[in-house]
C-alpha beads as a LAMMPS data file, in Angstrom:
LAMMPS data file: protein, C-alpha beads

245 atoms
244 bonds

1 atom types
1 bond types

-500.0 500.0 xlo xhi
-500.0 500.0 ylo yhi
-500.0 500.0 zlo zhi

Masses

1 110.0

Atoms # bond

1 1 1 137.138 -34.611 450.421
2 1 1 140.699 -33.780 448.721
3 1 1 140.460 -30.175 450.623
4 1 1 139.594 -32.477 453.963
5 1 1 142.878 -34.504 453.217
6 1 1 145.171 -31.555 452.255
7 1 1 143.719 -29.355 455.570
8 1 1 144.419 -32.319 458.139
9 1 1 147.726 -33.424 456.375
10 1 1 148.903 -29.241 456.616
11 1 1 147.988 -29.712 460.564
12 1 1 149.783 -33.206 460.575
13 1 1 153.140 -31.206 459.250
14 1 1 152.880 -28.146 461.237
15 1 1 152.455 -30.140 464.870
16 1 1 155.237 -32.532 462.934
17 1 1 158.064 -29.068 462.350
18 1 1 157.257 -27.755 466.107
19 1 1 158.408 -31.240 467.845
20 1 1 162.045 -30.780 468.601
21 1 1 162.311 -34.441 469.464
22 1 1 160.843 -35.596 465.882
23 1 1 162.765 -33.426 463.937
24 1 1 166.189 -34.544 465.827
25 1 1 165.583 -38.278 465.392
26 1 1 164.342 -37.923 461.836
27 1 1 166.674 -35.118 460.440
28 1 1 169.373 -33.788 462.687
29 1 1 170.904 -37.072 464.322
30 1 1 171.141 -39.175 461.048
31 1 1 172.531 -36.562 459.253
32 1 1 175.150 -35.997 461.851
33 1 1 176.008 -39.617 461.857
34 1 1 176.170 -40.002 458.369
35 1 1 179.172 -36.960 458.719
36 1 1 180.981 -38.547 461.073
37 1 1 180.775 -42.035 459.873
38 1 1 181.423 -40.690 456.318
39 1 1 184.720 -39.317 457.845
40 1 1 185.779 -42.467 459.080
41 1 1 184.483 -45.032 456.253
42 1 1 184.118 -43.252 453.555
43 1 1 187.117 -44.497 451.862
44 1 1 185.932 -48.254 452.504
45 1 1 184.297 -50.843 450.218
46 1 1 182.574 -53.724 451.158
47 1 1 181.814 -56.401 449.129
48 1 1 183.538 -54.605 446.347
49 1 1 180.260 -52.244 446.828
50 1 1 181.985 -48.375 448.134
51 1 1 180.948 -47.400 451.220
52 1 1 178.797 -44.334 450.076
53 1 1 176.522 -46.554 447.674
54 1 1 175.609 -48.803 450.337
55 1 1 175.340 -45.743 453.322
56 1 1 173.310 -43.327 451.559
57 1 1 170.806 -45.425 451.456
58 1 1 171.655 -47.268 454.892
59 1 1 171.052 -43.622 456.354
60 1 1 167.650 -42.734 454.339
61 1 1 166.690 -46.137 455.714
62 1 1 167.422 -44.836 459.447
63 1 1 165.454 -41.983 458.364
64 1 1 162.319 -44.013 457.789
65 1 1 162.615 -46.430 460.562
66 1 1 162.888 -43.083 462.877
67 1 1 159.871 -41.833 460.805
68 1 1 157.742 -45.298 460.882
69 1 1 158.226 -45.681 464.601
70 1 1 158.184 -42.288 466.225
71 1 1 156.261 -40.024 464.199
72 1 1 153.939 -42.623 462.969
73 1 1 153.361 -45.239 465.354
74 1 1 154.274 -43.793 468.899
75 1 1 152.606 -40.128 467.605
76 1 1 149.268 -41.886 467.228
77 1 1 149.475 -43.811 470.721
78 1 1 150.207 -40.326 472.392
79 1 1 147.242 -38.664 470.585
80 1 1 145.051 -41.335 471.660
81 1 1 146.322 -41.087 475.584
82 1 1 145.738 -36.765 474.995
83 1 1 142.227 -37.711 473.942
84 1 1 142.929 -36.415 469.805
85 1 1 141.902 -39.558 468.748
86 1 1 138.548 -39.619 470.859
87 1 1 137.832 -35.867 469.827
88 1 1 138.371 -36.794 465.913
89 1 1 136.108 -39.536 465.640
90 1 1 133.438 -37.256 466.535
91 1 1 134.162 -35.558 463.332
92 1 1 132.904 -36.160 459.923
93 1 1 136.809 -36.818 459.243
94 1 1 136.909 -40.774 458.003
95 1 1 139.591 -42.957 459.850
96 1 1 141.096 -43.635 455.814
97 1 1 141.307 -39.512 455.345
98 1 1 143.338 -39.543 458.849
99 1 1 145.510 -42.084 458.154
100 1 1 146.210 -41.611 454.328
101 1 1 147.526 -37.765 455.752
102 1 1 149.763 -39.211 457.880
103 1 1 151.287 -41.679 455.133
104 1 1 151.330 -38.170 453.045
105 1 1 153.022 -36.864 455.782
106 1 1 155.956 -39.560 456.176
107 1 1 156.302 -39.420 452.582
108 1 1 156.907 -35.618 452.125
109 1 1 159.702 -36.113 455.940
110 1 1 161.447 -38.958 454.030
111 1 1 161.918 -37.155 450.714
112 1 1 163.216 -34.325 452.225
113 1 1 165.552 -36.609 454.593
114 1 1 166.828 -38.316 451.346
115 1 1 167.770 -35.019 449.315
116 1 1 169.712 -33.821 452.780
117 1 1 171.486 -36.779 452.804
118 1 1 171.988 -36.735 449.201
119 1 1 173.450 -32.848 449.041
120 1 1 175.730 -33.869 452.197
121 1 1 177.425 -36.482 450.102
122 1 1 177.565 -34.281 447.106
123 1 1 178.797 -31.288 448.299
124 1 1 180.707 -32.944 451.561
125 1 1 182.147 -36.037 449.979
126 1 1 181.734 -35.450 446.449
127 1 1 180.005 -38.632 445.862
128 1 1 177.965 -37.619 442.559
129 1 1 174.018 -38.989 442.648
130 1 1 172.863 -41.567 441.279
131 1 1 171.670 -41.765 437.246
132 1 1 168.337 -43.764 438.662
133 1 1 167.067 -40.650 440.537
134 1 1 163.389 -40.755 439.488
135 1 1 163.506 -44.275 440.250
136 1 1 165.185 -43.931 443.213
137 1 1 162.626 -41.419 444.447
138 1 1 159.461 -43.446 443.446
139 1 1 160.909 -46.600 445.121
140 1 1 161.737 -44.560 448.063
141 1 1 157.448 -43.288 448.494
142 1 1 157.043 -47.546 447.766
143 1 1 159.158 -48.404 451.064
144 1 1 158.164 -45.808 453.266
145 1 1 154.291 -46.326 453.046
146 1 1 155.227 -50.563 453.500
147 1 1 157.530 -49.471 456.288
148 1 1 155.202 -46.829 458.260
149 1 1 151.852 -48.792 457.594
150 1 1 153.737 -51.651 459.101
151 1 1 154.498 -49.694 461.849
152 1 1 150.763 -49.102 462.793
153 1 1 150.721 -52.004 464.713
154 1 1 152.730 -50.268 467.513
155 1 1 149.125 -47.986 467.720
156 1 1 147.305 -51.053 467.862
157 1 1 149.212 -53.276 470.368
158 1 1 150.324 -50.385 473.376
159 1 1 147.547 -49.069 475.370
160 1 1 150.009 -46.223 477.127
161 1 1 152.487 -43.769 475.443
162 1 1 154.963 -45.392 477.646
163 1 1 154.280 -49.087 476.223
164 1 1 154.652 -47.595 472.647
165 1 1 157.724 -46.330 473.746
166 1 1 158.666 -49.336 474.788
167 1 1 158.134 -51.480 471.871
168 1 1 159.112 -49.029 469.925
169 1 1 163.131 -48.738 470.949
170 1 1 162.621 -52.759 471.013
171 1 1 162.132 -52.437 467.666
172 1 1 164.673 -49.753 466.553
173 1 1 167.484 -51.566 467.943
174 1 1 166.509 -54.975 466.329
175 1 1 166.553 -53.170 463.235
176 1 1 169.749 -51.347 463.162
177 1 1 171.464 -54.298 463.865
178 1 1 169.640 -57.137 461.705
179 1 1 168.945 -54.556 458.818
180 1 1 172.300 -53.998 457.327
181 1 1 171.596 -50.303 458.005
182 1 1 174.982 -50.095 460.307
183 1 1 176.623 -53.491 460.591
184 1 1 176.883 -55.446 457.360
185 1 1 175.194 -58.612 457.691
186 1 1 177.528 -60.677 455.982
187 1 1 180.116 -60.430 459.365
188 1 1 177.245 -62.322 461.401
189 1 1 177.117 -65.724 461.201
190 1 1 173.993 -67.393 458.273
191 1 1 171.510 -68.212 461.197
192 1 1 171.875 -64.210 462.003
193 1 1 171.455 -63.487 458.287
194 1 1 168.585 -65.976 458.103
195 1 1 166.681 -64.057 461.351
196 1 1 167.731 -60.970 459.325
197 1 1 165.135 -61.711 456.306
198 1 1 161.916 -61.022 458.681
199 1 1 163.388 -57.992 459.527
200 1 1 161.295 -55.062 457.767
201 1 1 163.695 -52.672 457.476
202 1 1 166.807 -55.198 455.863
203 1 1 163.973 -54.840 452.767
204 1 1 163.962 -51.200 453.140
205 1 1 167.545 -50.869 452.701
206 1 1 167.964 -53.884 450.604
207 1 1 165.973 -52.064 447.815
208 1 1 167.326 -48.392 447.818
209 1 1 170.524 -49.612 447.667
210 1 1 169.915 -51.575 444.485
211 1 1 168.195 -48.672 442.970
212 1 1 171.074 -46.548 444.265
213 1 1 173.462 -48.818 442.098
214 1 1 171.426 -49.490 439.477
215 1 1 171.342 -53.098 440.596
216 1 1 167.835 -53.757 440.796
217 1 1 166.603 -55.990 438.308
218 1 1 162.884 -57.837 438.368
219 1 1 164.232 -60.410 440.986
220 1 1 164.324 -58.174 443.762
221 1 1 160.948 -57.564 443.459
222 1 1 160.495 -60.363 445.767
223 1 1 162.163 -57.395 448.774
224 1 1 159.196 -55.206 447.859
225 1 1 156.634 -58.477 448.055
226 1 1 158.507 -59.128 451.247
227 1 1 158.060 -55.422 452.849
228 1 1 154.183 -55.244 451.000
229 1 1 153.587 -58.496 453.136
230 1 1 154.946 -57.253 456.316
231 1 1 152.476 -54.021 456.094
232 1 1 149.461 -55.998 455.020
233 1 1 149.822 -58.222 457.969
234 1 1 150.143 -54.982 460.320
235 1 1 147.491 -53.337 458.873
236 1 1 145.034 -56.216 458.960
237 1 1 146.427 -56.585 462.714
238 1 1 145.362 -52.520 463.134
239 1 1 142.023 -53.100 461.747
240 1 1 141.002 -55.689 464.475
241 1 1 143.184 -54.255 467.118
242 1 1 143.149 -50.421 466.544
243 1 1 141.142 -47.848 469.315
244 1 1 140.281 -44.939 469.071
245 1 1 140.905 -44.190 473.387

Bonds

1 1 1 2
2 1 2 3
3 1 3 4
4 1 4 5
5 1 5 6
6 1 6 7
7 1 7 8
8 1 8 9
9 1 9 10
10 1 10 11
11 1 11 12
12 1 12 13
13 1 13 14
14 1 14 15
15 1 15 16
16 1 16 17
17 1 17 18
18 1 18 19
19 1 19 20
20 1 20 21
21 1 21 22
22 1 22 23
23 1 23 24
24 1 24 25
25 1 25 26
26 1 26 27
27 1 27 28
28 1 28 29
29 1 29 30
30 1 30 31
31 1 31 32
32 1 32 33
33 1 33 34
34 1 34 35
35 1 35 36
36 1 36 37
37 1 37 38
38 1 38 39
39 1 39 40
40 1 40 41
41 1 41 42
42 1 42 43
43 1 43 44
44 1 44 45
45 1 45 46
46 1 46 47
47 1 47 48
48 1 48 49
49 1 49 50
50 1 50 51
51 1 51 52
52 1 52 53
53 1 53 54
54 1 54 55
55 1 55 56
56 1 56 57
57 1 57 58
58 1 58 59
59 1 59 60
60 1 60 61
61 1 61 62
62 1 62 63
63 1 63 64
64 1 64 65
65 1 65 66
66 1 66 67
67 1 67 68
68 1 68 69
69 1 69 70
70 1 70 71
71 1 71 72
72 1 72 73
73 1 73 74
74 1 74 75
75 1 75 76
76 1 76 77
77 1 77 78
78 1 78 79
79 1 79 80
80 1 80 81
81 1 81 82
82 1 82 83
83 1 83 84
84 1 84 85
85 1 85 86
86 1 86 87
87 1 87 88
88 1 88 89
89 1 89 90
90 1 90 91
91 1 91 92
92 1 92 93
93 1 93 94
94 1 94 95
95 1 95 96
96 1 96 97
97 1 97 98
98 1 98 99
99 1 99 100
100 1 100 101
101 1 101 102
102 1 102 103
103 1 103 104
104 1 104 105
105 1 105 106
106 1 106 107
107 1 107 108
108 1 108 109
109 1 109 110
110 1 110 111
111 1 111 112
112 1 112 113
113 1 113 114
114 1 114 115
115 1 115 116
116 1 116 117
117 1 117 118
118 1 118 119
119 1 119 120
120 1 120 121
121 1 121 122
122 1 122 123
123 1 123 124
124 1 124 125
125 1 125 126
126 1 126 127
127 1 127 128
128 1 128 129
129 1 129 130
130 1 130 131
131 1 131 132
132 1 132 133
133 1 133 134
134 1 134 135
135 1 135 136
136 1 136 137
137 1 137 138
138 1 138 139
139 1 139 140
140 1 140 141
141 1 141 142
142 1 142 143
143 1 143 144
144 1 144 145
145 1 145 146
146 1 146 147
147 1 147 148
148 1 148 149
149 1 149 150
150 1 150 151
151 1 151 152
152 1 152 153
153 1 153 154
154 1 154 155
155 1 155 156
156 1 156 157
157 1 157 158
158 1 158 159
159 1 159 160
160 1 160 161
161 1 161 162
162 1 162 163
163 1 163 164
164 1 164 165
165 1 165 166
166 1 166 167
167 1 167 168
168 1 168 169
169 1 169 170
170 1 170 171
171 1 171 172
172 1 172 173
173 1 173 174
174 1 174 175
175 1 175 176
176 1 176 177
177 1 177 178
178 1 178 179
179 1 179 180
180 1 180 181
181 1 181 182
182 1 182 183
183 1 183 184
184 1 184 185
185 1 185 186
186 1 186 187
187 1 187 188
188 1 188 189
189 1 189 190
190 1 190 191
191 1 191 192
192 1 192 193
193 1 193 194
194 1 194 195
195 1 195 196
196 1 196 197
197 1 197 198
198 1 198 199
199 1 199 200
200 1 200 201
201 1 201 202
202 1 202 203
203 1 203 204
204 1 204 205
205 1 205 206
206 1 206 207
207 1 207 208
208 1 208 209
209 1 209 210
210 1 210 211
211 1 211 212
212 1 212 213
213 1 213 214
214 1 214 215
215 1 215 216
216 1 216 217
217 1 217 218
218 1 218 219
219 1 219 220
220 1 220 221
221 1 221 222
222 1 222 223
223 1 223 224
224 1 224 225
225 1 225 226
226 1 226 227
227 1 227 228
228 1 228 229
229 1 229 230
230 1 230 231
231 1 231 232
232 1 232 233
233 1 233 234
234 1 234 235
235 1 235 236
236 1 236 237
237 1 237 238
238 1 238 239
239 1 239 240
240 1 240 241
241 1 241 242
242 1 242 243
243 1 243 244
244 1 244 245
């Protein structure tokens, strides 16, 4: 069974390195972005929090909302439309194998995400890393599998590629701007930062930024309860709702 795992999650990577598209959104455009606005902010504090402890982690968390939504959820509504999803069901590959590779999958994208990110601000803004970096890096696996099994439920709710699509730029943009990701939240007004807290990703970023700082103490467990609860729900939505064509 491992060897069934490790073969399908090799395939998941490989078709995942030759898609231009998913490689841009989840590699090349947020490190650009965090360049340029690192050029312009970086000598900013907000909060009395400096800008790069709070955008490190704002970009990683762009990193796994571009991972969650395009290379997790939309990926799976295009195999099904291509007829993947039809063909591997009539294997002896289990629907848990299939989806625990592609979890595996947008772990290995968003640790590698985080390090480029991490060596830009090193060796480009000479912002030293953090002293939590193991926990940094096992909160970071925590997020992204409550993030991208969250965003199953764009599988389970589009019948068509294009009404993935769809819901999925819907969501994107909701997120960047009720996350915290790009505009702080405390500049909107407290009904805005109220809407904010059923946001997925504000928990996302909310937590690596702590770790980042070495802020996090046992009360912000409550973000990870918070992001747990928003996957459970989606997955428990993608269990009733999920087709295979």
């Amino acid at each position: 069974m491992s060897k069934m795992i490790t073969n399908h999650m090799i395939a998941d990577l490989k078709l995942f390195l030759r898609d231009p598209m998913a490689l841009g959104f989840t590699f090349v455009l947020p490190a650009v972005l965090f360049i340029i606005f690192g050029n312009i902010f970086g000598n900013e504090s907000y909060g009395g929090v400096e800008y790069f402890d709070l955008y490190i982690s704002a970009m990683i968390a762009i990193m796994i909302l571009n991972i969650g939504l395009f290379t997790i959820g939309l990926q799976l509504v295009i195999d099904r439309e291509k007829g993947v999803l039809r063909r591997l069901k009539g294997t002896p590959l289990r629907p848990w194998v299939m989806f625990l590779s592609i979890l595996m999958k947008a772990i290995i994208a968003a640790i590698v995400g985080a390090i480029e990110i991490m060596v830009i601000a090193y060796f480009l803004f000479k912002v030293p890393m953090t002293e939590h970096i193991m926990s940094y890096f096992l909160m970071l696996v925590i997020v992204t599998v409550g993030f991208c099994s969250f965003c199953l439920i764009i599988t389970s709710v589009s019948k068509t590629a294009g009404a993935g699509l769809g819901i999925a730029f819907v969501l994107m943009y909701i997120m960047l701007f009720l996350s915290g990701v790009t505009i702080p939240l405390e500049i909107y007004p407290e009904t805005v930062q109220t809407i904010a807290q059923f946001v997925p990703l504000y928990y996302v970023h909310d937590v690596l930024q702590l770790v980042w700082r070495g802020a996090f103490s046992f009360s912000d467990i409550t973000s990870v309860l918070a992001l747990v609860s928003f996957a459970g729900v989606s997955v428990l939505i993608s269990n009733r709702y999920f087709k295979w064509e």
